[in-house]
C-alpha positions, 0 to 999 in steps of 0.5 A, a space after each residue: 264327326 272328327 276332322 284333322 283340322 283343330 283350330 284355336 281361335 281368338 274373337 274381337 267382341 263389339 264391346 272390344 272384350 277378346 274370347 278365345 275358343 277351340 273348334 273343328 269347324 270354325 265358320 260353323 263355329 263362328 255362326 253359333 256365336 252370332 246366332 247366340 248359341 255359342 259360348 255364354 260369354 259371348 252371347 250379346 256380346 256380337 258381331 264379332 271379328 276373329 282375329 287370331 287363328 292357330 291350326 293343329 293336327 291334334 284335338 289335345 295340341 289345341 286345347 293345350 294351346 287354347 289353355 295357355 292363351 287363355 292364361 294370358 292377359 290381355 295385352 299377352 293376347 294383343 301381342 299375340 294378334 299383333 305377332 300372328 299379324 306380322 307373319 301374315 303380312 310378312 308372307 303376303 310381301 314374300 308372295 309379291 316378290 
């Protein structure tokens, strides 16, 4: 089953390691990683946290997105987490006002 929503997503391993993937369904997604049957890098690796998502109207804009994401080192990554947070809270404050 397609959907139109395609989402990159970042997780936050227990052992403070950072997986990127790309899904059309992330809480199912997410219960795959957790129950081991998801990626095989992050089998034994739980719980997880997500920490960064990005959504896309297109299975090809994603896997574009994931792409490049993962090309980034770590700390790329973390600035990432870091800006995506900032926006969050920008418009969390813009909501309050």
């Amino acid at each position: 089953m397609e959907t139109n929503e395609h989402i990159v997503y970042i997780l936050k391993c227990a052992d403070n390691t950072l997986y990127t993937g790309y899904t059309n369904d992330l809480e199912h997604r997410l219960r795959m990683h957790e129950e081991g049957k998801g990626a095989k890098y992050t089998r034994g690796r739980g719980p997880f946290k997500v920490v960064f998502v990005e959504k896309f109207a297109t299975k090809e804009e994603a896997m574009k997105r994931e792409h490049e994401i993962k090309q980034l080192k770590r700390k790329g990554k973390a600035q990432l987490i870091r800006d995506k947070l900032k926006e969050v809270m920008v418009y969390e404050h813009s909501k309050e006002l």
